[in-house]
N, C-alpha and C positions, 0 to 999 in steps of 0.2 A: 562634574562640578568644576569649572573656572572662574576665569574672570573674563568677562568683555568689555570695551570700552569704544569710544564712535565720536567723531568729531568733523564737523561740517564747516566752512568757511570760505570767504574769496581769496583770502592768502595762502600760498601754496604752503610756505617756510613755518607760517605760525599751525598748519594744520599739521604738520609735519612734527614740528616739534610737543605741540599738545599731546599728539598721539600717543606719542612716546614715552611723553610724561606721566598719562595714565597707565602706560603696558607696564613701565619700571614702577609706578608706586604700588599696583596689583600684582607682583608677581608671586608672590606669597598665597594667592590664588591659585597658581599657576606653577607649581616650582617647576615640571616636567618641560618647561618650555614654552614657546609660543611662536605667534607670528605678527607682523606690524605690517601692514602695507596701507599707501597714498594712491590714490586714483583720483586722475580730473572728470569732473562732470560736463557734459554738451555743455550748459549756464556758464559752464569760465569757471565755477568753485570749485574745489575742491573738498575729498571727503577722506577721512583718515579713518581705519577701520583696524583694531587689536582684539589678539585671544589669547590671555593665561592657560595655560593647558596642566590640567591636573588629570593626568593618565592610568583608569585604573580597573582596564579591563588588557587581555593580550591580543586585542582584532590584530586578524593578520592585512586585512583593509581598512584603517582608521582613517575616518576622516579628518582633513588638516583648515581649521577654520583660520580665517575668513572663507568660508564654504562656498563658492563660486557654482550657478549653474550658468553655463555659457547659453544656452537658448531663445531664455528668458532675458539673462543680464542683469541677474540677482544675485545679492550675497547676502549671507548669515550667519549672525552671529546668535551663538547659543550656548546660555550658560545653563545646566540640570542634567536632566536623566530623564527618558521616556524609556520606561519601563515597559509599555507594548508593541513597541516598536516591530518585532517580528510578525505580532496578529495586525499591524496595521499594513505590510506589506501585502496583505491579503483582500484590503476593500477593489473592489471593482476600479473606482479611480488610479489605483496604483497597479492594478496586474498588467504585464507586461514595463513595468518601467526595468530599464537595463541598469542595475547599483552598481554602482565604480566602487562603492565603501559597502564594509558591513555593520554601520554605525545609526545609531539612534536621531544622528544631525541629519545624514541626508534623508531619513527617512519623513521628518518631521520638516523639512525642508519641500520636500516632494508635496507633500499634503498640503503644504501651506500656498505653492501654486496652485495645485489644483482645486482646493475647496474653498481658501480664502482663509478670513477670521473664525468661520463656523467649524474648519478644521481641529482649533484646539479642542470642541468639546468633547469629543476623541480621543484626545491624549488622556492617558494615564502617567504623571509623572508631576515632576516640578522643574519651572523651568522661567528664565527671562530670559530673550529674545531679541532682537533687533532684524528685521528681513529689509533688504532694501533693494527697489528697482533703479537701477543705475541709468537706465533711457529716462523713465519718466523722473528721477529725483523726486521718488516719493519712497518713504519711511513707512516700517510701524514695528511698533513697539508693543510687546504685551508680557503681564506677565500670569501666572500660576493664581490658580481661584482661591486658594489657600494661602499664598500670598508666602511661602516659602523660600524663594530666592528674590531678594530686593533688585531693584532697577533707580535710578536717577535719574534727572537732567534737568539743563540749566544752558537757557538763553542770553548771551551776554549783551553789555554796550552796541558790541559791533554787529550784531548779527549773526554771531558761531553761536553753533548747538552742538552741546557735547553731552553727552549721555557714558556712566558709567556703572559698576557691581555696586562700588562703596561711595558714600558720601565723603567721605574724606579726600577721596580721589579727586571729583570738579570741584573740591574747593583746593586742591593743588595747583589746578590752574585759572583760579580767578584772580584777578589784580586786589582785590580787596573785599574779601568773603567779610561778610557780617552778621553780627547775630540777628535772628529773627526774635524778640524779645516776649511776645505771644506765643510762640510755642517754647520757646526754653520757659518761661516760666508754666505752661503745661506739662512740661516732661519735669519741671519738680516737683509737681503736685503727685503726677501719675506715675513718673517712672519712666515715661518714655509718650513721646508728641507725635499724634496719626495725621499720616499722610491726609491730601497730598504735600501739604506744605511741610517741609524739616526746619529746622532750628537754626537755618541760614537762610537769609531773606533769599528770592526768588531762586531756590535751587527744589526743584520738588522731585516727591517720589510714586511712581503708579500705584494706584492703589492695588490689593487682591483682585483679580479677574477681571483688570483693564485691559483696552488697547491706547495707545497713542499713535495718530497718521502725521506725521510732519510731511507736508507738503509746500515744498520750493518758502520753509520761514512760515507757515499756515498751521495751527496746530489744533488737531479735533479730538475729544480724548470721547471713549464709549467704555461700555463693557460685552465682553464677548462670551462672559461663562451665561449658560443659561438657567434657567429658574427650573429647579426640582417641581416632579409633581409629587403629592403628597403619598408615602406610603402605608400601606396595616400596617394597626397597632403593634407597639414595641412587644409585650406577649407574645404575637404569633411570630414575628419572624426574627426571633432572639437568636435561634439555629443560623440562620441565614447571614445575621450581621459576625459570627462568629467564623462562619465560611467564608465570606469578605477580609474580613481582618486577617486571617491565615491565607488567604489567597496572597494580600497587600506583602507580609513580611517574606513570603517567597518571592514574591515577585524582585522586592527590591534585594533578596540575597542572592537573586540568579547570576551566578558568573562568579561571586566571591568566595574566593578558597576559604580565607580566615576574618570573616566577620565578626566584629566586638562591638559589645553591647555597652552600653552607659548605663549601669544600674544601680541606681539609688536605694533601693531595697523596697519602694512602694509597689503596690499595684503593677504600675501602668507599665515600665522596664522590665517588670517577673513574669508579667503576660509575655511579650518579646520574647523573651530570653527559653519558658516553658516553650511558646507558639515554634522554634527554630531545633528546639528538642523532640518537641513531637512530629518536624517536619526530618528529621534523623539527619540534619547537618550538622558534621565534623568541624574539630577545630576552633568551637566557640570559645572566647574570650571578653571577661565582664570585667569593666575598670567602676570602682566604685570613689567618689572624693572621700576622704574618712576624715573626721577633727581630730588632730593631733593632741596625745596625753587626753584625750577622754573616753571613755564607754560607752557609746555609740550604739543606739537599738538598732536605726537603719545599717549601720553598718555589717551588724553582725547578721542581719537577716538579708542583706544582698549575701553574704557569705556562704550561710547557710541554700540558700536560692541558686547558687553556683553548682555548690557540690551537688544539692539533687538533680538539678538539671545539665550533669556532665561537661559544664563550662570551666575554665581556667580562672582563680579570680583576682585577680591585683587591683590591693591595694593602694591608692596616691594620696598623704599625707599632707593637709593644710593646716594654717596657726594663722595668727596675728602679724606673723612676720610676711607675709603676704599682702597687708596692708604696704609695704617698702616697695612691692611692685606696681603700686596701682598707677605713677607716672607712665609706665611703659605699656600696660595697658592700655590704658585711655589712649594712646599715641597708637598704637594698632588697633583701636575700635574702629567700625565703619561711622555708629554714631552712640553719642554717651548715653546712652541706656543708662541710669541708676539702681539697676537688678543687679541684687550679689547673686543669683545662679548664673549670672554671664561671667565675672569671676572668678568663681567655681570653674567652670567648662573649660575657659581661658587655660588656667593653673591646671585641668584633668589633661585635655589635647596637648599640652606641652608636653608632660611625661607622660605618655601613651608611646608604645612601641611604633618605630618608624613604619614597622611593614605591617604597622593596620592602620589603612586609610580609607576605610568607610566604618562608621559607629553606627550603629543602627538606636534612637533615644524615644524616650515614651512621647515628648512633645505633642500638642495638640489634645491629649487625651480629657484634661481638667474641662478645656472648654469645649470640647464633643459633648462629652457626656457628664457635665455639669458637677465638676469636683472638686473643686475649690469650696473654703470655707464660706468667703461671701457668699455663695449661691445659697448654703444653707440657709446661712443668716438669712437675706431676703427671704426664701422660700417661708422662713419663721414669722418674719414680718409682716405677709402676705396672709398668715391666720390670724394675727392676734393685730392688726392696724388700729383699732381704737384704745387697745390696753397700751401699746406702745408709745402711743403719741400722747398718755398724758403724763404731764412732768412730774406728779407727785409720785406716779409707779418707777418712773424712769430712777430718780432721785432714790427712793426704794430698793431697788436691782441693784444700782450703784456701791449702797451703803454698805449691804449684806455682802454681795459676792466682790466686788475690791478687784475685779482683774480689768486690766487695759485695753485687753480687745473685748471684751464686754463693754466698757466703758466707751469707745472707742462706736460701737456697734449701736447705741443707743444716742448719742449726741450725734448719727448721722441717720435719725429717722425724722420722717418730716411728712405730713399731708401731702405731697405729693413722691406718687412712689418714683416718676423720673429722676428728682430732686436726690431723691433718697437712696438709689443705687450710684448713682453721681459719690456724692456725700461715701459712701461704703466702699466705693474701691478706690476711691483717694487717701488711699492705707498706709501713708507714710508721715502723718503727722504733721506733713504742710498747709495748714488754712489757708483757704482762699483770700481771705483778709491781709494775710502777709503776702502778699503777690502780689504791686502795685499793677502787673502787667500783665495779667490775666486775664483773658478774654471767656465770656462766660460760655460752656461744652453746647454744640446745639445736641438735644438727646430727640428723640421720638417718644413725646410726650403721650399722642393719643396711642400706637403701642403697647407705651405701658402703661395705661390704664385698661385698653382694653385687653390685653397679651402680657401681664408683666418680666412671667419666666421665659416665653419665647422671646422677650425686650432684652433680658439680662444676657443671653445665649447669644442672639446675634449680638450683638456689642461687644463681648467678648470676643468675638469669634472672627466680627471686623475690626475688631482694633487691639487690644490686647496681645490677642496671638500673634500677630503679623508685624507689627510696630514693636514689641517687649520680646516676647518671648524666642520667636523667630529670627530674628534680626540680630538678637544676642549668640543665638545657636550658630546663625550660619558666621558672624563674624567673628567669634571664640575662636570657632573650628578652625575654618577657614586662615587664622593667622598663625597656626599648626601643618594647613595643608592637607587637611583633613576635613573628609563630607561627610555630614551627617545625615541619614537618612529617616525618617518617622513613617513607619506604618498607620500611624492613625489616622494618618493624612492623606492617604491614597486615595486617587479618586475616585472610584467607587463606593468606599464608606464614607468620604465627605460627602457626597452628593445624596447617601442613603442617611445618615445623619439629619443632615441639616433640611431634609425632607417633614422629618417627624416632629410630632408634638415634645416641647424641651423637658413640659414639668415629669413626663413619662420617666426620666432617666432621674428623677430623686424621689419619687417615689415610695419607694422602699427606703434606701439605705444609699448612702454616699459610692458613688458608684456602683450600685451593686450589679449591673447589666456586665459590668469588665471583671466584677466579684464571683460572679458565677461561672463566667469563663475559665476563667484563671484556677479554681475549683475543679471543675470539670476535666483540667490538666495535672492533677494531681499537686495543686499549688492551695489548696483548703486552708492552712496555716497561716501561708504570707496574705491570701484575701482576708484574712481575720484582721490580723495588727493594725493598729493606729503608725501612720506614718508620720514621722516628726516635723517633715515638712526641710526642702532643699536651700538653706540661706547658711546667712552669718550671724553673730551677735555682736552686731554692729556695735553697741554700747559698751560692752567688755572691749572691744578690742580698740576703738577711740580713744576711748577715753582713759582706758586701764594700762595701755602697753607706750613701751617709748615710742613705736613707730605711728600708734597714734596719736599722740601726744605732737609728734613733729609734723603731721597732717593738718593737725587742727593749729598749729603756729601761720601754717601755709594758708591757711582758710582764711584766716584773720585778717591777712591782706589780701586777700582776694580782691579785685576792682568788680566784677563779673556778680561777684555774691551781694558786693554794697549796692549795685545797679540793680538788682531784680529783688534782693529782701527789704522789707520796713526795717530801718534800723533795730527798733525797739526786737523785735523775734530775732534777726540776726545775733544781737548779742547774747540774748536765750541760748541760743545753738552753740555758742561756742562754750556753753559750762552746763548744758544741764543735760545730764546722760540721756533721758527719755527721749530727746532729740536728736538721734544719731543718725537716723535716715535721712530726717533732711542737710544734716549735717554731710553725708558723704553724698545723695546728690548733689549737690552743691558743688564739691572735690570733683565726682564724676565729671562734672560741664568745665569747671575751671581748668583743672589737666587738659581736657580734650579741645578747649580754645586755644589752650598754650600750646599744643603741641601741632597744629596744624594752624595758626596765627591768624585767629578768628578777631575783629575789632569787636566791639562792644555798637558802634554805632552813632 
């Protein structure tokens, strides 16, 4: 896990200095080190190539990127972990190749001479990329099917191409970075705006399982993962996806003395934490975020989850007064995400012990295996569409049961079910109506009509995961210094996953495919419990404490918030508690313009 960074131009001095600019703003990526070097190209340009080095295995042959192979006249940059790197030294292509390193880069380096783009379908790992032929001055860029470690770039006035880990990075050196006003007001609605376009006009991000060829300023974008064939039913091979996922959490603890677990107390962390107990690895340690002065069910059942499964558990205590850090936050985010579990993670990786720097986290699991509340809700929807869609029933539901996310669930049902999953995971309270600059989502209308749960699963699974969740994960960590690893996400069960029919995995019961697992580990107790679910109570802590109180002062002049809301809902948000999410997206984007001196446009 690093950072990498790449900068292309005719000016020797500006490619020199960009370079550098992005090696020092990522090095937090990188604390163990790095390297910066300028090379001229035949063309007369110049190309600037950095690597953050975040060091966390003891090779006695590390490899030292920018990864040179002198034959070809390639270099690589490689931000991840390929995790089979040893069984890949073994294809026919590679035997007999003489290794200088004993490292996961040259090996994935080698492959990628030799087999090309079809080499990553191969890799087992995550990973963004930059490989580039220095004769011909051609590029490519790719990154991870899962879409786990983010990639950038952005083509300036003059002709430089610079490509970096973080968004915040290429807008360090553009002359006058701008909002893109279409996707920030997406990422209020949603939470966070998908690629490829970010929230600064013409700076884009690869999507999951792309490539990018820059060729001499020429730019062809593909995809390189390839399409699953469909496998038996979830029934028969339940054994088999269980032998995947235990294979996945070895895989990525191979080499780590003292791996720690991020455990929230649900499911998806107590499988982990079980899956690394029953594989009889030593030294486990499980950090849990806990509310401060409350009684906490997930907390005590990550606790409880520790001691059975022979793990160490600490504690890291959060409040209100954590709302006082969110400037500083926002200012080391890569991109403002409006998810409080990126703040959470943020505040966990801070106080996490220095000498554990790989966290292994449930990540991925909601949207593998379909466990998220909306899913249900839809999946609910999906029986009963003519009772729901008439307003006198609605009205009805409403009056009796009086709860928000009910409420909430029922004003976002509609005759068409694309519409209507749209509507449902726009869960923060933001109307489309208050977004003067809101571009309407294209969805895969026929899809879901004819597929609606395999409609809701990939969409999640392309946008969601990779854009929110992820993005949060690795730049939390990351500005700790700290890799976070997800077994869900290995490539053999995403590709086994994402093979199968979605509505298989609800079925029964809210995950119950990871229920029975987890079960079958002697964890029967913690697959029972209802998990409370990993956030903040935004509204208590806005609106109730002095630090929010002094937030929402800050809000009020916002310029950023008066240009993207109807006036009429902005002032709503600044006094009515129910509003508190959009009220702190809102914070999210404004900090993070301010802190990297984004214009409005």
């Amino acid at each position: 896990m690093c950072g990498i960074s790449l900068f292309i131009g005719s000016n020797a001095e500006t490619v020199a200095r960009n370079t550098q600019k992005l090696f020092d703003f990522q090095k937090h990526r990188g604390p163990d080190g790095g390297k910066v070097e300028t090379l001229a190209l035949p063309s007369g340009k110049h190309i600037g190539l950095a690597h953050n080095l975040l060091a966390l295995t003891g090779n006695s042959k590390p490899a030292v990127q920018p990864l040179h192979h002198t034959a070809s006249n390639s270099v690589l940059l490689f931000n991840g972990e390929v995790y089979n790197y040893e069984n890949l030294k073994q294809i026919p292509q590679l035997q007999g190749t003489d290794w200088a390193t004993d490292s996961d880069s040259e090996v994935l380096h080698q492959l990628l001479l030799k087999l090309k783009l079809p080499a990553l379908q191969q890799v087992d790992g995550m990973f963004a990329l930059a490989l580039t032929d220095l004769n011909q001055e051609v590029m490519i860029l790719a990154r991870d099917a899962a879409g786990m470690k983010p990639l950038y770039y952005h083509t300036d006035a003059e002709g430089n191409f610079m490509v970096a880990s973080e968004l915040n990075a290429l807008v360090k050196c553009m002359d006058k970075p701008t909002l893109h006003q279409e996707a920030a007001s997406a990422l209020l609605r949603y939470k966070y705006s998908a690629a490829p376009q970010t929230i600064i006009k013409d700076v884009f991000e690869l999507v999951p399982g792309q490539y990018l060829i820059w060729n001499k300023g020429n730019i062809e974008l593909g995809t390189w993962a390839a399409k699953v064939n469909e496998k038996p039913h979830l029934h028969i091979v339940q054994h088999k996806l269980k032998e995947v996922f235990l294979n996945g959490v070895a895989a990525e603890t191979s080499g780590v003395s003292n791996p720690a677990v991020l455990l929230s107390g649900g499911v998806d962390s107590t499988l982990i934490l079980a899956s690394l107990a029953e594989a009889k690895v030593a030294n486990i340690t499980a950090y849990t975020a806990v509310p401060e002065g409350q009684s906490d069910a997930d907390a005590k059942a990550a606790e409880q989850a520790a001691q059975q499964y022979g793990a160490t558990w600490k504690p890291v205590n959060y409040s209100a007064k954590l709302l006082a850090q969110l400037p500083t936050y926002c200012k080391e985010l890569s991109n403002p995400i409006a998810d409080a579990a990126g703040l959470i993670t943020w505040h966990l990786c801070k106080n996490i012990d220095a000498n554990h720097r790989v966290l292994l986290s449930g990540a991925g699991a909601d949207e593998l295996f379909l466990g998220y509340n909306r899913h249900y809700a839809y999946d609910y929807y999906l029986q009963f569409p003519n009772l729901l869609t008439n307003s006198v029933f609605k009205g009805i539901l409403k009056l009796f049961l009086g709860d928000k996310s009910v409420s909430h669930f029922l004003d976002s049902i509609s005759e068409n079910k694309a519409q209507t999953w749209d509507n449902i995971r726009a869960n923060n309270d933001f109307p489309a109506n208050a977004l003067p600059h809101l571009a309407p989502q294209k969805l895969n209308e026929a899809q879901a009509e004819s597929s609606p749960l395999d409609f809701i699963a990939q969409h999640d699974r392309q946008n969601y995961l990779p854009y929110d969740v992820l993005n949060v994960t690795d730049s939390a960590a990351m500005a700790s210094g700290k890799e976070v690893r997800m077994p869900f996400l290995s490539t053999p069960l995403w590709n086994m996953v994402n093979s199968m029919v979605a509505g298989q995995f609800i079925e029964q019961s809210p995950k119950w495919v990871l229920k029975n697992m987890l079960s079958s580990m002697g964890g029967k107790v913690f697959a029972k419990r209802k998990k409370k679910g990993f956030g903040i109570d935004w509204s208590a802590w806005l609106y109730g404490t002095t630090e929010g109180k002094q937030l929402l002062a800050e809000l009020k002049q916002s310029k950023v918030a008066q240009a993207l809301v109807s006036p009429q809902f902005f002032n709503e948000i600044l006094s009515k508690k129910h509003l508190a999410q959009p009220a702190m997206s809102l914070l999210f984007l404004h900090y993070w313009m301010e802190a990297n001196g984004v214009q409005l446009g």
